[in-house]
C-alpha positions in Angstrom: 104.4 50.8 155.4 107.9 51.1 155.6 108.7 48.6 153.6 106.5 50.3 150.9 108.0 53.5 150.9 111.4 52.0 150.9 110.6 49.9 147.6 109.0 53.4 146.1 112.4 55.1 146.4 113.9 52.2 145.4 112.1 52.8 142.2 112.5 56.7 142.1 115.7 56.0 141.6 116.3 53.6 139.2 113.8 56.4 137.1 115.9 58.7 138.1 119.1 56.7 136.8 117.3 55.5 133.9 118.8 56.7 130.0 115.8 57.0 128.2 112.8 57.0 130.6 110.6 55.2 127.6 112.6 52.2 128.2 111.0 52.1 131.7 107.2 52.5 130.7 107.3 50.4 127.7 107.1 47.2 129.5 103.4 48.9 130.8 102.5 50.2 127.2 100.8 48.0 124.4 103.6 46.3 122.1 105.5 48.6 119.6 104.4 47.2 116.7 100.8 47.4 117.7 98.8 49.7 114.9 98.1 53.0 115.6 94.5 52.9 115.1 94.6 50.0 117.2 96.4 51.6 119.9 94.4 54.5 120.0 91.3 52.3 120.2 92.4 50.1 123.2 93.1 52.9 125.0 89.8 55.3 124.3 87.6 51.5 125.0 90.0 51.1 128.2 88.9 54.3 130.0 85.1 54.4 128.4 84.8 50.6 130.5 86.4 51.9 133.6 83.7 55.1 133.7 81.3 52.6 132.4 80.5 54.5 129.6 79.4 53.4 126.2 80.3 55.3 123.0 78.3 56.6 120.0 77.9 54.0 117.2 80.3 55.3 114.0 78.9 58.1 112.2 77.1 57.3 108.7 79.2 57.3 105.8 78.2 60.7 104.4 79.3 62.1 107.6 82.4 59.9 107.5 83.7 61.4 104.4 82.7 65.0 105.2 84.7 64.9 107.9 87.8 62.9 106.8 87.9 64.9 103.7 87.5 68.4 105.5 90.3 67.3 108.3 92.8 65.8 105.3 92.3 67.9 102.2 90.8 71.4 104.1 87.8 71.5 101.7 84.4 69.5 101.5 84.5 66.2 99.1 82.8 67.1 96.1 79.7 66.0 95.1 80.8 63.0 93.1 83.4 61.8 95.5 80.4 61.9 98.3 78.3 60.1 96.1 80.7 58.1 95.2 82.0 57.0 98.4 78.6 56.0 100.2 77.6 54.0 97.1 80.8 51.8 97.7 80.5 48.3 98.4 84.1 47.5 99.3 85.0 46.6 103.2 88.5 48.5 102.4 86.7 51.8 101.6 87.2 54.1 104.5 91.3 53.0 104.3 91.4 53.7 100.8 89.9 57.5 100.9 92.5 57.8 103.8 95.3 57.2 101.3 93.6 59.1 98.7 93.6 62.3 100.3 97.3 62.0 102.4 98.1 61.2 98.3 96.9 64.3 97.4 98.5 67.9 96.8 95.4 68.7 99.4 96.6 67.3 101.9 99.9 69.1 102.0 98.1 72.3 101.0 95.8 71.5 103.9 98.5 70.5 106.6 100.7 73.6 105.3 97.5 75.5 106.8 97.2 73.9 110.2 100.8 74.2 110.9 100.7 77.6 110.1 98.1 78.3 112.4 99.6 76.1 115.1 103.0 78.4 115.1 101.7 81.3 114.3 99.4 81.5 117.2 96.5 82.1 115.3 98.0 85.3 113.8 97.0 86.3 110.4 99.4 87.2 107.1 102.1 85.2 107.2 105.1 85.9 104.7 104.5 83.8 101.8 108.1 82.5 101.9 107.2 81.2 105.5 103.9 79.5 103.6 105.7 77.9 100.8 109.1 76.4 103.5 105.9 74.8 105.5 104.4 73.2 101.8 107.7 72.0 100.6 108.1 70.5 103.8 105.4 68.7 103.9 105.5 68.0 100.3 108.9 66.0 101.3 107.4 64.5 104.4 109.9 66.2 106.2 110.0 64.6 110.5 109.2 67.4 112.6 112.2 67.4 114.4 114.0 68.4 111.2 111.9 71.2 110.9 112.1 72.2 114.4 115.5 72.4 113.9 115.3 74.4 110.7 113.1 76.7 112.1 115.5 77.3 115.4 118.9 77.1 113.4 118.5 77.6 110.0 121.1 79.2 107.6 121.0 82.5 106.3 122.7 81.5 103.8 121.3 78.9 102.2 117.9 79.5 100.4 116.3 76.2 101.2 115.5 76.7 104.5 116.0 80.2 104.9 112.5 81.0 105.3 112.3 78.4 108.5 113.8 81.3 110.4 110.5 83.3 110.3 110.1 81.7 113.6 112.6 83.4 115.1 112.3 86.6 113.0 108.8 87.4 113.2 109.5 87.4 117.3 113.2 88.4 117.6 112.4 92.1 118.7 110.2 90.6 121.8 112.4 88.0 124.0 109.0 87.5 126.1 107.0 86.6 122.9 110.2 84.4 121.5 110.2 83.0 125.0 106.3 82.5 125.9 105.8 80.8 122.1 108.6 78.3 122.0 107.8 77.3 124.9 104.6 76.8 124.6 103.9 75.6 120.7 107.1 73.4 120.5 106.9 71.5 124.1 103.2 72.1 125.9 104.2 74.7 128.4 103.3 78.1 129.2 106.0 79.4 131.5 104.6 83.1 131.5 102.9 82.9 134.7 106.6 82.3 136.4 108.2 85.1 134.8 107.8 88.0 138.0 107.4 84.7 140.5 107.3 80.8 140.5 103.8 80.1 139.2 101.2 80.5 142.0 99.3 77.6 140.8 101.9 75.2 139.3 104.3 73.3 141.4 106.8 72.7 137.9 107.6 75.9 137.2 109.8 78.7 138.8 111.3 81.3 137.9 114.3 79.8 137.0 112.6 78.1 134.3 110.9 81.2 132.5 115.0 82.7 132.8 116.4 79.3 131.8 114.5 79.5 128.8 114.8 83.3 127.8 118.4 82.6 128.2 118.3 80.2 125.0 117.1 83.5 123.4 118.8 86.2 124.9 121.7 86.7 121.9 119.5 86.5 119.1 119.3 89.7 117.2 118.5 91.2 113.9 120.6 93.0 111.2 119.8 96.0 109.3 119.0 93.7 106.7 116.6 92.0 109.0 118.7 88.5 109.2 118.6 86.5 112.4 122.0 86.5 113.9 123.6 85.6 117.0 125.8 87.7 119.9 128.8 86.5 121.0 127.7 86.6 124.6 124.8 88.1 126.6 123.2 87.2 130.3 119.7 87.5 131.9 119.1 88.8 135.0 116.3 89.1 136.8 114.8 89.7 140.7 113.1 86.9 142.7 109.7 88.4 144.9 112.4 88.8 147.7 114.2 91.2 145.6 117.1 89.3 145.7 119.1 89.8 141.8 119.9 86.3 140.2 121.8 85.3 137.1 119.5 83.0 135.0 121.4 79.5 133.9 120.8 78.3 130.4 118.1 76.0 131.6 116.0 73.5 129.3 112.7 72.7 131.4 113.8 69.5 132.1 115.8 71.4 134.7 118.7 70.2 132.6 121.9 73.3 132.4 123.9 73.9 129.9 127.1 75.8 130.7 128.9 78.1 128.0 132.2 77.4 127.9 134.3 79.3 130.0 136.8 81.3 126.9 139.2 83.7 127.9 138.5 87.1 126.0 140.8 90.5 126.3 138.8 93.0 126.8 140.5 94.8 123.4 138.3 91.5 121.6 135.1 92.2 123.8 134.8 95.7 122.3 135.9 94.0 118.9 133.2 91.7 118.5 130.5 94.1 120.4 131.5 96.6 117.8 130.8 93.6 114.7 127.1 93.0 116.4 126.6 97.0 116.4 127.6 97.2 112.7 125.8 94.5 111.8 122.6 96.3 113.3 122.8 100.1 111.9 124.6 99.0 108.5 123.0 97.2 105.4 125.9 96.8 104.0 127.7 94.7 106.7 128.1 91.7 105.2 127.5 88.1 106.6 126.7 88.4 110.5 129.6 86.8 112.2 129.3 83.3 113.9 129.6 82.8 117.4 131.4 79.2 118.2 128.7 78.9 121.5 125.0 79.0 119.8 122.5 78.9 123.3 119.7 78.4 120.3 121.5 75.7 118.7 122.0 74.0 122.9 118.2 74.1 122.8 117.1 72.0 119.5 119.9 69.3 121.3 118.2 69.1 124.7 115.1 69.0 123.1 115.6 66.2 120.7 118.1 64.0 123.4 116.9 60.6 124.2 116.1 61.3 128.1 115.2 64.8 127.4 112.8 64.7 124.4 109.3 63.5 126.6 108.4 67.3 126.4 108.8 67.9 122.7 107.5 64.6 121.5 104.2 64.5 123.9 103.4 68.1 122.6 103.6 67.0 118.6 101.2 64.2 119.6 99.0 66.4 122.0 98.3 69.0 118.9 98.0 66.4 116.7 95.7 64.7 118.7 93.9 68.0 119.1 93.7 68.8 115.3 91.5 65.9 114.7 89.5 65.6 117.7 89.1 68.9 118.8 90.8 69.1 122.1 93.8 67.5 123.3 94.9 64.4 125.7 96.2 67.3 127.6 94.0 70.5 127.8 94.3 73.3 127.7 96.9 72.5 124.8 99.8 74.5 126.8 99.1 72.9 130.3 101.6 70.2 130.6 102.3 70.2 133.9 101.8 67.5 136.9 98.7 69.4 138.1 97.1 69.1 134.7 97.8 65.2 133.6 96.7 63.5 130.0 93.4 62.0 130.4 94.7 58.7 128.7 98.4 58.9 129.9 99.1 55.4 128.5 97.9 56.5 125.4 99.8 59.9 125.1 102.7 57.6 126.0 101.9 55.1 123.7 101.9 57.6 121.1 105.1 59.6 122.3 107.0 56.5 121.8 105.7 55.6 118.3 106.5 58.9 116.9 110.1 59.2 118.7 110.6 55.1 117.4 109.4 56.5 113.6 111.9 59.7 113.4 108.9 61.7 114.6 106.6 61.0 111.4 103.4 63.3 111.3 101.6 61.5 108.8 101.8 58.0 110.2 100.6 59.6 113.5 98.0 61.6 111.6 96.9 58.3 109.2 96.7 56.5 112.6 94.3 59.1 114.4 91.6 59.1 111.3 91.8 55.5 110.8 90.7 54.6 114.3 87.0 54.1 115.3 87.0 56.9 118.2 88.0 59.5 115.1 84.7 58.0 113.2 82.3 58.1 115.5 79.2 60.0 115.3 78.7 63.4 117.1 74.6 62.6 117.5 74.2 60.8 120.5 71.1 59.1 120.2 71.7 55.9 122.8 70.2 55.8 126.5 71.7 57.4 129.7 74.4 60.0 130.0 76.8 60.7 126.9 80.6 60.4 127.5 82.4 63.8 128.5 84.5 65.4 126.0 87.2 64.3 127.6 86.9 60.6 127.1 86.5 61.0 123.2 83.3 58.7 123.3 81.8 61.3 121.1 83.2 63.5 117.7 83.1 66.9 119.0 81.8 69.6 116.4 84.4 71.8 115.3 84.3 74.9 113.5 85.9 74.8 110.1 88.8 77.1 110.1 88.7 80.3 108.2 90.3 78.9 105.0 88.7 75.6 105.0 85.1 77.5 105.1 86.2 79.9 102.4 87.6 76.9 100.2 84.8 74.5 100.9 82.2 77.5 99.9 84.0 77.9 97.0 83.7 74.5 96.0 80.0 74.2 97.1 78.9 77.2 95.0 80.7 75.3 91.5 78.9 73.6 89.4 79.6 69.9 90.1 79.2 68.9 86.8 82.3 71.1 86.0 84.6 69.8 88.8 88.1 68.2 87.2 88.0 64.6 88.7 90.5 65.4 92.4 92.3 62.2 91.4 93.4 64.0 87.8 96.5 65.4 87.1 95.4 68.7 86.3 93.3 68.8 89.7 97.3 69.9 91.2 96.6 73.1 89.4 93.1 74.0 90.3 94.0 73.1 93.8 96.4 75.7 93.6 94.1 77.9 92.2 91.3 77.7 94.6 93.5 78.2 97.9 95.0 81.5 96.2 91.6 82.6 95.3 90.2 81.8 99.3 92.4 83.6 100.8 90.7 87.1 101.0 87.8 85.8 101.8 89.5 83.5 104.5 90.2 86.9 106.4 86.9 88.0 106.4 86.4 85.2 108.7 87.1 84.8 112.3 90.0 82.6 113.3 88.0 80.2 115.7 88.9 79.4 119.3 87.9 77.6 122.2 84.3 77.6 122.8 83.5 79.2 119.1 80.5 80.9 118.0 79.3 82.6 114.9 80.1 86.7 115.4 78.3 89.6 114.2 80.2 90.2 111.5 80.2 87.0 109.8 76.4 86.6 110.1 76.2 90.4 108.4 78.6 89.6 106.0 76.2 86.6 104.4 73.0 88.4 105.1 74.2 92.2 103.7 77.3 91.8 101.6 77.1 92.0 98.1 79.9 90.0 97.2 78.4 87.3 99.0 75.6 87.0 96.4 77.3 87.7 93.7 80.4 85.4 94.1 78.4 82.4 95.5 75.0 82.4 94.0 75.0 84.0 90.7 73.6 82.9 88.0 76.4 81.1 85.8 76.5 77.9 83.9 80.1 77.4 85.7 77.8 78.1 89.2 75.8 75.6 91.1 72.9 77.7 89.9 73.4 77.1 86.1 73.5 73.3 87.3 70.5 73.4 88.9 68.5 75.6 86.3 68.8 72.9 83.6 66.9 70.5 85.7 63.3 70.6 85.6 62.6 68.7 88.1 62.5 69.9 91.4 63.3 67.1 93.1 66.4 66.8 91.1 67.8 69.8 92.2 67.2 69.4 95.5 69.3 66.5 96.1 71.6 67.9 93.7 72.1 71.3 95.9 72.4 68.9 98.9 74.7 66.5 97.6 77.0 69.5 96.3 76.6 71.8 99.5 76.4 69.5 102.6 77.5 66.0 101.3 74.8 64.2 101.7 70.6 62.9 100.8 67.7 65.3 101.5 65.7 63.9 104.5 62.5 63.7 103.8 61.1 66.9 106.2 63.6 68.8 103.9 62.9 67.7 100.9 59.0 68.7 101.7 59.7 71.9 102.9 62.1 72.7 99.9 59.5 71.7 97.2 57.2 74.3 98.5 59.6 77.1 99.0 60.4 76.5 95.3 56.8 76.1 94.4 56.0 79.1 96.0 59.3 80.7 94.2 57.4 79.3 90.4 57.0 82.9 89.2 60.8 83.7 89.4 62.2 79.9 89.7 65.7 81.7 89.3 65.5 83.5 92.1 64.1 80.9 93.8 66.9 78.7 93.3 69.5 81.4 94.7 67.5 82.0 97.9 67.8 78.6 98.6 71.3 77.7 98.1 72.6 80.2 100.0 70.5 79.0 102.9 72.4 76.1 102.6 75.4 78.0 101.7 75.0 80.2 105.4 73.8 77.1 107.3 75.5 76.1 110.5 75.7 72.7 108.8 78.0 73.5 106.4 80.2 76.1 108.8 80.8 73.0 111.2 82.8 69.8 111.4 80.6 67.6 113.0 
C-alpha cells in the first residue's frame, strides 16, 4: 500500500513538473493523426461496450440530410437537393454534401449565427458591426484563438477588427457580467457562485478565483465616445465570510498569478494620468484614450493561449462544439467544468482538445469531423430491443429545437415555390442567401430563443394559429408560393409529395398520404383553400420546428 501511494506521488509530480500536460496523456490517447470522425467513433463505441449498450442503426438518408443541412447551412435542403441526395447512388455521398455546404456562403452565414448566440448568451439584437466581424471571420476561416484575442484586445483604431471589442463593450459598465461571461463562454466555468464565498458545492473554485478573474477586468472603461479603453492602474478588493478584507491577485483559474510590474510613479503623475482616464470619460472630444504599458486584459488572452495553461480554453471550444451538433455537451451543463462534474468521454474531450490545439484551433476541421462521424448520423427513433442509451452516451441523435433564425429561414424556404429556387450550388444563390437571412430576421424575434429542456410557448402556438401575417406571408396564394406550385398540379397525389418533399424533406408515408387525399377531397369545392389549410399544417408541425 505504501509502495502504491509512493509511486502515485511519484507521478503527481512529474504532472506537476510537466511543460505541456498533453504530452503526458498522449501516450493514453488514440494516435494524432487518427481522423476525427474516427476518433470520435472509437470513443462513443468504447463507452457504449463498457455500459453494454447498443446504438441506433444511422438514420435514413432523408433524415440524414435534414439534419446535416439544418446544422451546416441553418435552413432546410430544398426540395431538389433532398430529392436529389436520397436518389444518389454514390458510396461518397454523405462526405460530398459535407463539403458542399462548409463550401457554401451558408455555412458561414449559419456559423456567424451560432457564434453569436454562443457569446451573446442568448441575448437578442446584436450590433450589426458585431454580426458582420463574426461573418468575415468565418468567411476567412479565421482559428478561434485569433478571434478570442481580437475580441479581448482589439484596436480601436483599426477598422478591421474594431467591432471584435463588442465583447467587451456591450459588458464594460458591469465588471460581474464581463466577469461571469468570460469566464464562462470562453473556458467552461462559472465562477459566480464563489464571488461572496468559495463555492459551497465545488472544491475548484474560491474566492480568489472569481477576484483573480475580475481583476483581468477591473481597468477596462469606456470613453464618452463609448471606446473601450484601459486605466493605468486599479485593484479589487473584496471580504472573505470571516470578514477579513483581501487584495485579489491577477489570477487566471489555473491558479496561475500574474504580477504588474512594480513602476515607481510620483504622485504629481498619478493625478496626471487619473485626470487623462476622467477626460477621456466626460469629453467627446478627447482624443485617442491613452495606453497603459501593463494591459491585465491583454495578461489574460496569454495565460489562456500558453501551452500548459490552455486545457481550459481549448476543452471549452470543443465542449460547445460538441454541444452545437449533438445537443448537449461532453461536459454538461456547458459551464460546469470542474472536478465534481467530469466529461463523460474524457479521452475523447482530450482527444479532441489536442487535435484542435495541434491544428491552430481550427473550428471547421473540428466541426467537418463531428458531422462526418457515425454517432452524429444516427437515428433519433429507437426502434431496437431493451433500454435505449442515455443521453449522455450519444448512442442516440437527440431532437433539437431549431433555433429562432433557422425556423424563420427554413419556413421561408418551405413556403417558396420549389420550382423557383436558384440551384444553392449557383453563383447567384450568394445573393439570395443574403437576402433571405435579412428578410428572417423579424420574424426570427418573434420566436423564442430555445433552451434546455425546450417546449413550444403560448405565444408561438398563437402566433401560427391567430396571426395574420402568418397566412399571408406563408400560405398565400402566389405563383412564386408553394401554393401556386401545387395549384398547377391536378393530381392530388402530386401535390402531396410535392408539399412534403418541399416542407419536411422527405416521401409521404402511406397513412399520410390516405389521410391527405381525403382532407383534399373533402376540400373539392374550394381546392384552393384546401391546399393552404394543409400546408400550413405542415408548415406548424412539430416536425418541421425540430432537429431530429
Amino acid at each position: 500500500m505504501l509502495r502504491q501511494f509512493c509511486w502515485m506521488l511519484m507521478v503527481m509530480v512529474v504532472m506537476h513538473r510537466c511543460a505541456d500536460f498533453a504530452e503526458l496523456l498522449s501516450a493514453e490517447l488514440l494516435p494524432a493523426e487518427t481522423p476525427v470522425e474516427q476518433a470520435i467513433d472509437h470513443y462513443i463505441q468504447l463507452q457504449l461496450d463498457t455500459k453494454q449498450k447498443q446504438p441506433a442503426s444511422l438514420a435514413d438518408e432523408s433524415t440524414l440530410i435534414r439534419r446535416t443541412t439544418l446544422d451546416l447551412a441553418g435552413r432546410i435542403a430544398t426540395l431538389s437537393e433532398a430529392q436529389a441526395y436520397v436518389a444518389a447512388t454514390e458510396t461518397d455521398k454523405r462526405s460530398k454534401l459535407i463539403e458542399r455546404l462548409m463550401a457554401s456562403p451558408d455555412f458561414a452565414y449559419h456559423f456567424r449565427n451560432s457564434l453569436e448566440g454562443l457569446l451573446s448568451d442568448g441575448q437578442r439584437n446584436s450590433p450589426g458591426e458585431w454580426r458582420e466581424y463574426l461573418l468575415k471571420a468565418i468567411r476567412e476561416h479565421r482559428p478561434w484563438d485569433q478571434m478570442f484575442r481580437e475580441m479581448m484586445t482589439g484596436n480601436e483604431e483599426d477598422v478591421a477588427i474594431k467591432p471584435a471589442l463588442t465583447f467587451l463593450r456591450s459588458r464594460a459598465r458591469d465588471l460581474d457580467q464581463l466577469t461571469n461571461d468570460t469566464s464562462s463562454l470562453f473556458f467552461g466555468v462559472n465562477v459566480s457562485c464563489a464571488k461572496c464565498h468559495d463555492h459551497p458545492l465545488v472544491d475548484d473554485w474560491k474566492q480568489e478565483h472569481y477576484f483573480g478573474m475580475s481583476s483581468f477586468f477591473q481597468r477596462i472603461y469606456l470613453t464618452k465616445t463609448n471606446l473601450v479603453a484601459e486605466k493605468f492602474s486599479g485593484e479589487v478588493k473584496y471580504k472573505t465570510t470571516k470578514g477579513e478584507e483581501k487584495l485579489a491577485r491577477i489570477m487566471f483559474l489555473t491558479g496561475t498569478v500574474v504580477e504588474p510590474p512594480a513602476v515607481a510613479k510620483t504622485p504629481e503623475q498619478i493625478k496626471e494620468e487619473n485626470d487623462a482616464v476622467h477626460r477621456q470619460t466626460q469629453d467627446d472630444k478627447a482624443g485617442p484614450p491613452p495606453k497603459p504599458d501593463f494591459s491585465p486584459r491583454a495578461k489574460l488572452v496569454e495565460l489562456a493561449l500558453q501551452a500548459d495553461q490552455n486545457h481550459f480554453f481549448a476543452r471549452n471550444a470543443v465542449n460547445r462544439i460538441w454541444a452545437l451538433y449533438f445537443g448537449r455537451g461532453l461536459v454538461h451543463p456547458l459551464d460546469q467544468m470542474h472536478s465534481a462534474n467530469p466529461s463523460t468521454h474524457p479521452e475523447l474531450l482530450d482527444w479532441l482538445s489536442r487535435d484542435l490545439v495541434a491544428h491552430q484551433y481550427d473550428l471547421q476541421r473540428l466541426i467537418r469531423g463531428i458531422v462526418s462521424s457515425q454517432a452524429y448520423g444516427r437515428s433519433s427513433v429507437w426502434d431496437s430491443a431493451g433500454d435505449p442509451p442515455g443521453p449522455e452516451q450519444f448512442g442516440l441523435a437527440l431532437v433539437r429545437p431549431l433555433s429562432s433564425r433557422q425556423y424563420s429561414l427554413s419556413l421561408r424556404l418551405a413556403s417558396l415555390n420549389p420550382d423557383t429556387m436558384t440551384a444553392t450550388s449557383a453563383p447567384e444563390w450568394v445573393n439570395r442567401r443574403d437576402e433571405f437571412e435579412r428578410n428572417s430576421d423579424d420574424l426570427a424575434n418573434q420566436f423564442e430563443v430555445p433552451g434546455e429542456n425546450f417546449q413550444i410557448s403560448v405565444d408561438e402556438a398563437l402566433l401560427f394559429n391567430n396571426s395574420a401575417r402568418m397566412w399571408d406571408e406563408f400560405v398565400r396564394d402566389d405563383g412564386g408560393m408553394l401554393i401556386g406550385s401545387l395549384k398547377q398540379k391536378a393530381d392530388q397525389s402530386a401535390q402531396i409529395e410535392t408539399a412534403f418533399w418541399a416542407i419536411l424533406g422527405r416521401a409521404a408515408m402511406p397513412a399520410e398520404r390516405s389521410a391527405c387525399e381525403d382532407f383534399l377531397t373533402q376540400k373539392a369545392a374550394n381546392p384552393v383553400l384546401g391546399l393552404r389549410q394543409f400546408v400550413w399544417s405542415l408548415l406548424a408541425s412539430p416536425e418541421l420546428r425540430f432537429n431530429h
